[in-house]
C-alpha positions in Angstrom: 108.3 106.1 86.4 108.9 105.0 90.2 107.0 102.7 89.9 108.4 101.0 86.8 112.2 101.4 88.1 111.0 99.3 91.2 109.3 96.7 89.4 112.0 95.9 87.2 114.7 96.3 90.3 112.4 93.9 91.8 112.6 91.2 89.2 116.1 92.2 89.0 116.1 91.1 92.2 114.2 87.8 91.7 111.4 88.7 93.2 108.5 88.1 90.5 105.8 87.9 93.1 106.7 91.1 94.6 107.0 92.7 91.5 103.7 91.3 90.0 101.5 92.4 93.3 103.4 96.4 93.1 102.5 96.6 89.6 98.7 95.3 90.0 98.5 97.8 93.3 99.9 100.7 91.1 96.5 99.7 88.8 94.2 99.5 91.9 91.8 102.6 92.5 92.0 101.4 95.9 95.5 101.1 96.5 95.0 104.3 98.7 93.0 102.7 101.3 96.1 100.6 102.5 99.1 102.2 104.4 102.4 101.3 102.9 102.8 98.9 105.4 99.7 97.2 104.9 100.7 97.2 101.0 104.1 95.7 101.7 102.7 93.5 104.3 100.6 92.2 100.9 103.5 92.3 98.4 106.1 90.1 101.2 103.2 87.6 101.8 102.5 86.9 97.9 105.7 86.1 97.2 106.3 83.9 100.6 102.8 82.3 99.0 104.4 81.9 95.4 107.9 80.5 96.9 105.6 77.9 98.8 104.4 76.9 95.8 106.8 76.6 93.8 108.8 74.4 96.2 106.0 72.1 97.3 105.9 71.5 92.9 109.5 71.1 92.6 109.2 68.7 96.0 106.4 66.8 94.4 107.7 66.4 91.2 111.1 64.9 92.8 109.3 62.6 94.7 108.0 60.8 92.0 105.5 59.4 94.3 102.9 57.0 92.8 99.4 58.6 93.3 98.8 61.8 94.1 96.9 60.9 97.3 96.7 63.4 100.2 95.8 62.4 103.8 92.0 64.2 103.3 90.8 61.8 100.7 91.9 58.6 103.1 88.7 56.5 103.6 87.9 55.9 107.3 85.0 54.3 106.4 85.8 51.0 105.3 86.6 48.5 108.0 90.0 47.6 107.1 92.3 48.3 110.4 92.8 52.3 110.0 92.9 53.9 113.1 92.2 57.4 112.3 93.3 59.7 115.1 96.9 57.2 114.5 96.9 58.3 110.5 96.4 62.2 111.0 99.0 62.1 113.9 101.4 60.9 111.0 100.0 63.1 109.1 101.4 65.8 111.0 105.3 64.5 110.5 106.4 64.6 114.1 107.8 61.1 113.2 109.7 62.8 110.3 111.6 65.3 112.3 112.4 62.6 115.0 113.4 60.4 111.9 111.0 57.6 112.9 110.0 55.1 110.3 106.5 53.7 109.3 105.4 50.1 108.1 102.0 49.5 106.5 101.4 45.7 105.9 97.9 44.1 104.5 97.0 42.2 101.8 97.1 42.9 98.0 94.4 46.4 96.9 93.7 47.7 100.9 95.3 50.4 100.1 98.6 50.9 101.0 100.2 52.3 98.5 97.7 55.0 98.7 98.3 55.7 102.5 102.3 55.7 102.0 101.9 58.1 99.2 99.1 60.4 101.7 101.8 60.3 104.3 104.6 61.4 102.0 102.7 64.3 100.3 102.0 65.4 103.8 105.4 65.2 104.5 106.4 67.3 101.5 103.7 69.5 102.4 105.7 70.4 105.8 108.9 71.1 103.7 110.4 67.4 104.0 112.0 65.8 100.8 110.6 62.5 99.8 111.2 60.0 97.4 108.8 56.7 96.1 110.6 53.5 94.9 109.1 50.4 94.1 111.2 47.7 96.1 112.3 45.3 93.1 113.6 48.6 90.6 115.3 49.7 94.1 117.1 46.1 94.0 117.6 46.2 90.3 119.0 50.1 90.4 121.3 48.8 93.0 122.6 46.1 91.3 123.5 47.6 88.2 124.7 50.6 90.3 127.1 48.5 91.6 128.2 46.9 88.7 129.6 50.0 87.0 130.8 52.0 89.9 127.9 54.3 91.2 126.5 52.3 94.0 127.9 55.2 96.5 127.0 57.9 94.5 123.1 56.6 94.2 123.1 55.3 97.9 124.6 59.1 99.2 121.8 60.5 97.3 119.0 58.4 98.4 120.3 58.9 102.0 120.0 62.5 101.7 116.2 62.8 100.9 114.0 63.0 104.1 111.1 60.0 103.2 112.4 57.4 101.3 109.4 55.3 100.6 109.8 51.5 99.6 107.2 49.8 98.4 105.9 45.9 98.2 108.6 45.7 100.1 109.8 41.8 100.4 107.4 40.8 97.7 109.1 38.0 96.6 112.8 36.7 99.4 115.8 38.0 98.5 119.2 36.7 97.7 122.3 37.8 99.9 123.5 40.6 97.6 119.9 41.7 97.5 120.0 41.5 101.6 123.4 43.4 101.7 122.3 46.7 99.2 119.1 46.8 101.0 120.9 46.9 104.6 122.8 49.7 102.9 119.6 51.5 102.0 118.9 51.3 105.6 121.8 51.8 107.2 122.6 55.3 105.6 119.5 56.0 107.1 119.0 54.5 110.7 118.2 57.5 112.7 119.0 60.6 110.5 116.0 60.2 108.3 113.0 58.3 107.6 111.5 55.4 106.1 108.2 54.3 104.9 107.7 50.3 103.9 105.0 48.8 102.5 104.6 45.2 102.3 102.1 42.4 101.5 104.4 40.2 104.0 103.6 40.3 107.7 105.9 41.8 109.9 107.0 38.9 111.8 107.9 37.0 108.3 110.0 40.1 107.2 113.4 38.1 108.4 113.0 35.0 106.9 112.4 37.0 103.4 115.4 38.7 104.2 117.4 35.1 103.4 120.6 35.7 105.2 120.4 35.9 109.3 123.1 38.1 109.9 122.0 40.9 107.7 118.5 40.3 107.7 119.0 41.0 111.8 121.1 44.2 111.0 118.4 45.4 108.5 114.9 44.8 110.5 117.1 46.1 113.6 117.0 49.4 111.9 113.8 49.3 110.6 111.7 48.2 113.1 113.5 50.7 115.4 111.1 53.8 116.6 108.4 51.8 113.9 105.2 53.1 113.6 103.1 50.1 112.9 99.8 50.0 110.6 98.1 46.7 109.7 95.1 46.5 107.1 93.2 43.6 106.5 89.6 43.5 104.9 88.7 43.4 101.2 90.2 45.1 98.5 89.7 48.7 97.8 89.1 47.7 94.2 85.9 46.4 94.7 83.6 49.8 95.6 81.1 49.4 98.4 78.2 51.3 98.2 78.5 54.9 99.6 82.2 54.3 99.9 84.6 56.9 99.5 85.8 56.6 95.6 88.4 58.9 95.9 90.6 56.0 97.1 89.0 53.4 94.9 91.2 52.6 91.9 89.4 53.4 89.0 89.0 50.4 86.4 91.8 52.0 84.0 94.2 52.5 86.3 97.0 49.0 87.2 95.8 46.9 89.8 99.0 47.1 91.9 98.6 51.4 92.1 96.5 50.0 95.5 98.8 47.7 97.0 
């Protein structure tokens, strides 16, 4: 009877985890091996395990991230510019708490997208918030945005997340208003949080893309600031080499542009 008036106090207390482990210890034969310590030790740690969890899904699923890459499935193999102790330093988000940014340029299916995405999930997986938008819905969520009186409101938010990653990044040169919401994008950002870019476009051709001077020196000024740099080259990871990794291969039904 205890027992049952803890459990339910327990849940009462929302606590499910807690509550789950006391009731399958109360069915154990062998629950009297432990000390209560050692059984309370268990209960605290399952639900510190579950609330993990649970926020690492939640994180995830708000991050909307492309791929579900991870950092393990990266393929060092392939001779395409990765330098490997460089990617699982990043991997460990020091350059997220110091609210560094990070720029992956290389041509069309080397993988980019897949590495951004590795580096955000990693991120998440240290407790940041992240957040995955493709560079030309970014322009054309900002534009409407503006139009009917939310541009703040949707800029606020997306300066509030902890990784905002932008990707193809510059694919095609923008027009001045384009210039100006994207140096708001960055500016709400410039060194309280952090960015990841990815771009077909090398680095040093970023500010003629940008169109106007002005802004497009205000913009790359905050970008490029405390930028860690990674350059692919090499063919695409669409085509399979032999003994290759195929975890980062994109399979044949999946879009072409999932590995830009």
């Amino acid at each position: 009877m205890l027992n049952h008036q803890t459990i339910e106090g327990l849940y009462a207390l929302k606590l499910p985890a807690m509550a789950a482990g006391l009731k399958e210890q109360s069915e154990s034969a062998d629950r009297q091996a432990l000390s209560f310590d050692e059984r309370l030790g268990l209960l605290v740690d399952r639900e510190l395990a579950e609330r993990e969890d649970r926020r690492l899904a939640r994180y995830l699923k708000s991050a909307k991230l492309r791929t579900d890459a991870v950092v393990e499935d990266v393929d060092f193999r392939r001779r395409r510019g990765l330098d490997r102790p460089a990617v699982l330093s990043l991997a460990e988000s020091g350059w997220v708490r110091s609210h560094h940014n990070v720029a992956i340029v290389g041509p069309t299916g080397v993988g980019k997208t897949f590495l951004a995405c590795a580096l955000a999930n990693a991120a998440i997986r240290r407790g940041h918030t992240a957040l995955y938008l493709r560079a030309s819905r970014m322009l054309d969520e900002l534009g409407i945005a503006r139009a009917d009186g939310r541009f703040a409101r949707l800029t606020a938010t997306w300066a509030r997340v902890d990784v905002l990653l932008i990707d193809d990044f510059l694919l095609r040169p923008l027009t001045a208003d384009q210039a100006a919401d994207t140096l708001e994008v960055i500016e709400d950002r410039a060194g309280l949080r952090s960015t990841i870019v990815t771009s077909q476009l090398p680095v040093a051709l970023w500010h003629e893309a940008m169109g106007e001077p002005t802004l497009a020196d205000a913009a790359l000024d905050r970008i490029l600031s405390n930028l860690h740099r990674i350059e692919l080259d090499g063919e695409s990871m669409r085509r399979p080499s032999r003994g290759a990794n195929r975890s980062e291969a994109t399979p044949a039904t999946e879009p072409a542009e999932d590995q830009r």
